[in-house]
Structure formats: structure tokens, C-alpha cells
C-alpha positions in Angstrom: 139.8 181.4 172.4 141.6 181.8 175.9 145.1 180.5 174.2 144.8 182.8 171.8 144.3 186.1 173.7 147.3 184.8 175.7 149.4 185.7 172.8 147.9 188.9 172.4 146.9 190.2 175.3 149.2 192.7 176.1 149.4 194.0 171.9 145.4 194.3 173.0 145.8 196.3 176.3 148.9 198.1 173.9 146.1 199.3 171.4 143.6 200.5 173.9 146.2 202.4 175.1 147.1 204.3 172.2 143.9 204.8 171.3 142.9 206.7 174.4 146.2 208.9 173.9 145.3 209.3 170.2 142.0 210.4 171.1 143.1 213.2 173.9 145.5 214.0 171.9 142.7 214.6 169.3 140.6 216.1 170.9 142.8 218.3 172.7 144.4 219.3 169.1 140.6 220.2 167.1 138.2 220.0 170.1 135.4 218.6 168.4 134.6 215.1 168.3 134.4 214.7 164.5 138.5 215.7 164.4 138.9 212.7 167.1 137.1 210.4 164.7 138.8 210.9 162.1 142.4 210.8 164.0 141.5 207.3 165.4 140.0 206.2 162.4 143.8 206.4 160.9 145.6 205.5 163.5 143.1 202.3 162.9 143.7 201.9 159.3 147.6 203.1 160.1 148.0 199.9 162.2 146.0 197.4 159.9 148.3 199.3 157.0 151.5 197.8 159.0 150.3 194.0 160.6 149.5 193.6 155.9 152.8 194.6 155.2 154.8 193.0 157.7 153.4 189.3 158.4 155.6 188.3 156.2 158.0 189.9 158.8 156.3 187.5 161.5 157.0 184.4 160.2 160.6 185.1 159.2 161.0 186.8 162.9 159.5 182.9 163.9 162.0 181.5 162.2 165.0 183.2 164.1 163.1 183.5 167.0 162.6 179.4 167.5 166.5 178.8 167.9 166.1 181.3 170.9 165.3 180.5 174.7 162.5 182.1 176.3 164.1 184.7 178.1 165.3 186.3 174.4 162.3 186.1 173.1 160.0 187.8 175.7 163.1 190.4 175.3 162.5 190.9 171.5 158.5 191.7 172.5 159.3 194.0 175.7 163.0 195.4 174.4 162.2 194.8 170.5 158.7 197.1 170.6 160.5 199.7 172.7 163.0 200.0 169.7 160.7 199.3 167.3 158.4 202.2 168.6 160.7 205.3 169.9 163.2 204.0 167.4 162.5 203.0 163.8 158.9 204.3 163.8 160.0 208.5 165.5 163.8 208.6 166.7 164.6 207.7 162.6 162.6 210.1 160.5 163.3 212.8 163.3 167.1 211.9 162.3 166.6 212.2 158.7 164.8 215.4 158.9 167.8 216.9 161.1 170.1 215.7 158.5 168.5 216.6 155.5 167.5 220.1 157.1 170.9 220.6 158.7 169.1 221.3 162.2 169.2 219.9 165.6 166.7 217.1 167.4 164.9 219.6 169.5 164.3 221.4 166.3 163.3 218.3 164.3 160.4 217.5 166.9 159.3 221.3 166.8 159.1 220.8 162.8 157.4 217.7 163.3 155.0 219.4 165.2 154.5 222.6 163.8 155.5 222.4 160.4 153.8 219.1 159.5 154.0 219.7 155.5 157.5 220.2 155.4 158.3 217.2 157.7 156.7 215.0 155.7 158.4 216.9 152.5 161.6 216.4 153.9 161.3 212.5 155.4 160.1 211.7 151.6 162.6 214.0 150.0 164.8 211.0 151.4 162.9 207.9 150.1 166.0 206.9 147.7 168.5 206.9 150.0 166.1 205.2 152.6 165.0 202.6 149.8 168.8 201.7 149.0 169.2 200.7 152.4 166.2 198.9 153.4 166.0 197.2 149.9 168.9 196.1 149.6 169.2 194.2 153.8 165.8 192.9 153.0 167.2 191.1 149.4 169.7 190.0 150.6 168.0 188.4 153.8 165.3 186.6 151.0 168.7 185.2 149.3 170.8 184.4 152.3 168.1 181.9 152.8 167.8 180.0 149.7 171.2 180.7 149.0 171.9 177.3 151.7 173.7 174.5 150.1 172.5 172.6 153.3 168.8 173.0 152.5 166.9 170.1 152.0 163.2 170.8 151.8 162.1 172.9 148.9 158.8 174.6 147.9 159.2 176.2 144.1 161.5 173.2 143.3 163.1 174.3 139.9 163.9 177.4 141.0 164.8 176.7 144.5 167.0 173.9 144.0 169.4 175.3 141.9 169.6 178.3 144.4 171.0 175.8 146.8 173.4 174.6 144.0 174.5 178.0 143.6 175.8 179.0 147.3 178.5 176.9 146.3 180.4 180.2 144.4 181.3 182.4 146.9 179.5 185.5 147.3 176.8 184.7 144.4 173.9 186.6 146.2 176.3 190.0 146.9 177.2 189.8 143.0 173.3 189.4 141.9 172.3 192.6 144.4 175.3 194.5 143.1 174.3 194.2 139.4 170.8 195.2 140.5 171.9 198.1 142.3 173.8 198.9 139.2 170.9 198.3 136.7 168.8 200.8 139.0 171.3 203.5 139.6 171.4 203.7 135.8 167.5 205.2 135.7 168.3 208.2 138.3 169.7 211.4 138.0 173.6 211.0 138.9 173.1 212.7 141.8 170.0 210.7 142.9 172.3 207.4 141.9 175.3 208.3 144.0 172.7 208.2 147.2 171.4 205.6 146.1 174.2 203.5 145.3 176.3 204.8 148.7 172.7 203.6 150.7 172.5 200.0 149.3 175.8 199.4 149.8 176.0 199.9 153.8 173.0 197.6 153.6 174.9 195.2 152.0 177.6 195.9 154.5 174.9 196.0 157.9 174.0 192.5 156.9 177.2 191.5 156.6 178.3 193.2 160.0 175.1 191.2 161.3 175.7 188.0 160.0 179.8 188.6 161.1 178.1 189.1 165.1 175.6 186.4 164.8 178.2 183.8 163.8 180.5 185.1 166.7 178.7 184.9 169.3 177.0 181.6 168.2 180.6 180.4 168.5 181.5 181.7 171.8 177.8 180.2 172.7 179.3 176.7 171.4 182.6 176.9 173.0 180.8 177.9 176.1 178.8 174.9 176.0 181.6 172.5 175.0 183.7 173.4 178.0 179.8 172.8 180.4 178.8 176.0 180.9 175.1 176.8 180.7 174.3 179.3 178.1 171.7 181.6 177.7 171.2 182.0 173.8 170.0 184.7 171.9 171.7 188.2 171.4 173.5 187.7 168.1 169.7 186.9 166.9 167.8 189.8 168.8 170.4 192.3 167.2 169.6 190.3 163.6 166.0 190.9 164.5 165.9 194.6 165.3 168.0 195.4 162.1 165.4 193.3 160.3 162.5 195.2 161.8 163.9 198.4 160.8 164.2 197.4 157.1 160.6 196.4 157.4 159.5 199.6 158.8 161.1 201.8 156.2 158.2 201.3 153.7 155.7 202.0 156.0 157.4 205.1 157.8 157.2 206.3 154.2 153.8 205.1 153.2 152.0 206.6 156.3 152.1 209.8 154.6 149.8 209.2 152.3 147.1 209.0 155.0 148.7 211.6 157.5 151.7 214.0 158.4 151.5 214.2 161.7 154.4 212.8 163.5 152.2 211.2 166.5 149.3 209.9 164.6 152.0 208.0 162.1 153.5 206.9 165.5 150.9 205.7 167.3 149.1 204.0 164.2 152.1 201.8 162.9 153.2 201.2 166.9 150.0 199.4 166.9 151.0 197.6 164.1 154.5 196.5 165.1 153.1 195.4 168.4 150.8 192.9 166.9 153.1 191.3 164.5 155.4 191.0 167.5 152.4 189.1 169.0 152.1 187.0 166.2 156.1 186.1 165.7 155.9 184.6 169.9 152.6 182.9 168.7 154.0 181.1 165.5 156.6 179.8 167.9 155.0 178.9 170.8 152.2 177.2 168.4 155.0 175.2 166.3 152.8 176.8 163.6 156.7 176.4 161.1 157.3 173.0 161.9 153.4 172.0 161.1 153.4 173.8 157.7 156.5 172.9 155.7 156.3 176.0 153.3 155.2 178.7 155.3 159.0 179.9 155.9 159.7 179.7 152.1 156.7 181.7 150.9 157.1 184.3 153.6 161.2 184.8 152.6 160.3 184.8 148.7 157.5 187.5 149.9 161.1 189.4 151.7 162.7 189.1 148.0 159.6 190.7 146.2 159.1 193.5 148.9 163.2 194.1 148.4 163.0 194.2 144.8 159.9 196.7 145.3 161.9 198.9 147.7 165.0 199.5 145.6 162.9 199.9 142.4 160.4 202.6 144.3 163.3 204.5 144.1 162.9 204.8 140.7 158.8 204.0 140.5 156.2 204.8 142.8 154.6 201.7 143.9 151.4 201.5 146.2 151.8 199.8 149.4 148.8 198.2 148.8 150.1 196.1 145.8 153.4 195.3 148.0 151.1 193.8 150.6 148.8 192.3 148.6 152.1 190.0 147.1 153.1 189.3 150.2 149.9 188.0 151.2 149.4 185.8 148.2 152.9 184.3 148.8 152.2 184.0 152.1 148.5 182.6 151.4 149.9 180.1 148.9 152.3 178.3 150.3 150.4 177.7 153.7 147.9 176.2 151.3 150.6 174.0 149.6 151.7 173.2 152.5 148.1 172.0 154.1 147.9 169.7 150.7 151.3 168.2 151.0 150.4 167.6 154.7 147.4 166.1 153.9 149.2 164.0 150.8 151.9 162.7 153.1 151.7 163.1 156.4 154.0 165.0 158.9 156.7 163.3 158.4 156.9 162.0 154.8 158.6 164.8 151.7 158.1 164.6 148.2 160.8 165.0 145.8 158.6 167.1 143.6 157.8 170.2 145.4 156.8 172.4 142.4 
């Protein structure tokens, strides 16, 4: 029990402490202690609405974050929830709304504030172009990484190997997103297709860009430690990270709506959220919890395809978030318990050829 609240301890003393802002705020906004409940119920079901739909997030964060020394990865919790919070999760739909409304920040926040209905009106007037985006980095994240000619171990075997076999043609995942950007730009209005289009497209290219800085300084990192220099690892992966998170965050920024329109409740509820599953990355490492279950990383990157796919076709289709975390958890749920039978079956360090 004590190694556990190691890991979350502070995403524990994080909660309590916007709770006791959520409910001052509250109380201080309807003055009666039925309006705090209710506030704090949704900032409660606002943060368990974002640890569903982003532990898929966690394990995939795991996986970048193992290849990292410790001093990156207790920057991704302290830095990466400062970003997470004031950035993705209020500095972002603020921006939107002062775009889409032609205003400036300070009047953005005063909207936010005042004008709750319209703030929400405008920040989901924007879902398609947000959807482009976040669909299309999140899609092509799932394929980058079955997409790997190198890959040896995998889980749905028919379908997985000849994915591998595939990242042999140049470029195969950018054509398949391409085609399903097309296929989906064909159901909107022309108007509602150009945004859409123009969106998915600097996704494609803010991968790319990502990728392009990873691999960069991961050389520089090599040549530094060729020559005997000691190197201290991780910035190409924290940037790679934080774009990641974003993506992630898109669907929930959106989804919060549907419980509330106030711009500090939506805050403080999904900041909650993030913190935890920030937690839960730096426990997954720390507890070799990848290496131990052979699928885990598989299931959680086809859950990053399905949630993708769902993105760029809710631009099109409105699709609870509940059914998109649901299939995220059954992935998820599945192939840790595929993985605890092949463990069982063979060991921790014997494969099977037939996966699936």
C-alpha cells in the first residue's frame, strides 16, 4: 500500500487541492451548499471522465517515458501537468474562442466567465477542425507503431504482422490517413471539409515535425555519447509527449460540455484527471509493469487507432465519450489478460509464434 501512494501522492494532495478551490469557488459563486455539491460532484465525475479516456494515454506515455532518465521524467510530471493544465485543458479553448470570435484573450476569459453558453457554443462550433487535428496525430501515432519492420513480438498476429511487412513502402501509413481524410471530407458540407481537411493535415505534418526533432536530437544524444560525453536524455521525447497529451485532451476539452460550461469547473475536473494518468505513466515505469506484460503496449496503441478513427469520424457523427472509453478499456482489458495467459503458458522469457 505504502509503494503505491508513493506514485500518487502528490496527484492525491493535487486533488484535495482542487477540490477545496472548486468548492470556494462554489460556494462563493451560489452561496448555498447544495450549488457546492453539485460543482464538486462534476468536477468528480469530470476527472474520472478523463483517467477512462486517457489510460490508454498512460501506457503509451510508459512506453516513451522508459527510454528516458529520471530527471525527464519527473520533468514530464512537474513541467508536463503545468502544460497539460494552463495549456491544453484553458490556454487552448480560450484560443479558439478568440479566433473563432475575432476577440482578444482578456476578452476570451471575460466570455468564459460571463457568457458561459456562448463559450461553450463557440469552443464546439470548432469540433471539426479540432477533430482533424487531434484525429489525425493520434492515427498516425497507433500506425507509426505497428508500422516497424523491426518489430518482433506481436499480439493480433494476422493482422499485425503484415503491418510490419508493410513499413517496407515508404510512407504507407501517411497514404492510408490521407485516403481516410478524403473518404470523410466527402460527408461534410464543402466548407466544413476544407477545415477539416486543412486540420488533419498539419497533424500529419506536427507528427512529422515531432518525429523530425526526436530523431535529431536522439542523434546529437548518440554522437555526444560516442565522442564520451555524458548525456542527459530526454527532450526530443518530453516534446513528443506533450504534443501527445494534447491530442488526448481534445476529446475531453470537448466532451466536458456535456456535464458543464463553466470554464473553471471543466478546468479543475479534467486537471484532476491528467494528473493522475501522469501518476500512472511514472508508475508503469517505475513498476516495469511493460516489460512484465508483453501486450499491454499493443492493446493500448490499437486503443490510440480506434480513439483516432472516432475523432476524425465525430466530425461527421456524434459519438459518446462513453463508448470511446469503454473500447479503450476493453483493448486495454484484453490484452493485459492475454498477456497474463501467455505469461503463465511460457514464462517470462519464452514467445510463441502464434500470438493470435
Amino acid at each position: 500500500m505504502q509503494t503505491l501512494l508513493r506514485f500518487y501522492k502528490f496527484s492525491i494532495a493535487f486533488t484535495l487541492g482542487c477540490l477545496l478551490l472548486g468548492a470556494w469557488y462554489a460556494y462563493a459563486s451560489s452561496g448555498t451548499l447544495a450549488g457546492m455539491a453539485s460543482i464538486l460532484w462534476i468536477i468528480f465525475v469530470l476527472s474520472i471522465l478523463e483517467i477512462s479516456l486517457s489510460f490508454d494515454n498512460a501506457v503509451v506515455n510508459a512506453s516513451v517515458l522508459k527510454n528516458m532518465d529520471e530527471v525527464w521524467q519527473k520533468r514530464f510530471l512537474v513541467w508536463g501537468i503545468a502544460i497539460a493544465v494552463f495549456g491544453t485543458r484553458i490556454i487552448f479553448p480560450l484560443a479558439i474562442v478568440a479566433v473563432a470570435a475575432g476577440i482578444g484573450p482578456v476578452e476570451a476569459v471575460e466570455l468564459s466567465l460571463n457568457k458561459p453558453q456562448e463559450y461553450e457554443r463557440i469552443v464546439s462550433g470548432a469540433h471539426v477542425g479540432i477533430a482533424g487535428f487531434g484525429g489525425a496525430f493520434l492515427f498516425m501515432v497507433g500506425l507509426n507503431f505497428f508500422f516497424d519492420g523491426e518489430k518482433d513480438i506481436h499480439w493480433i498476429n494476422v493482422v499485425e504482422r503484415q503491418l510490419s511487412r508493410f513499413s517496407a513502402l515508404p510512407a504507407a501509413e501517411i497514404a492510408i490517413l490521407l485516403l481516410v481524410l478524403w473518404g470523410i471530407s466527402g460527408m461534410l458540407s464543402p466548407d466544413e471539409a476544407l477545415t477539416f481537411l486543412t486540420a488533419g493535415l498539419l497533424g500529419l505534418v506536427t507528427f512529422i515535425l515531432v518525429q523530425g526533432i526526436s530523431t535529431i536530437l536522439e542523434m546529437k544524444e548518440e554522437a555526444a555519447r560516442a565522442s564520451g560525453a555524458v548525456v542527459r536524455s530526454g527532450l526530443g521525447g518530453f516534446l513528443y509527449l506533450e504534443v501527445l497529451d494534447a491530442s488526448f485532451s481534445f476529446d475531453g476539452v470537448i466532451g466536458a460540455f456535456a456535464l458543464s460550461n463553466n470554464m473553471i469547473v471543466i478546468a479543475l475536473g479534467l486537471s484532476i484527471g491528467a494528473m493522475f494518468v501522469r501518476s500512472m505513466t511514472i508508475h508503469l515505469v517505475r513498476q516495469g509493469t511493460l516489460a512484465q506484460y508483453r501486450y499491454l503496449e499493443h492493446g493500448a496503441f490499437w486503443a490510440i487507432i480506434v480513439l483516432g478513427s472516432i475523432m476524425l469520424v465525430s466530425a461527421r457523427f456524434h459519438i459518446p465519450e462513453t463508448i470511446t472509453g469503454l473500447i479503450g478499456a476493453v483493448l486495454i482489458g484484453i490484452s493485459l489478460w492475454w498477456s497474463i495467459r501467455h505469461k503463465k503458458k511460457f514464462g517470462d522469457g519464452a514467445s510463441s509464434h502464434a500470438e493470435s
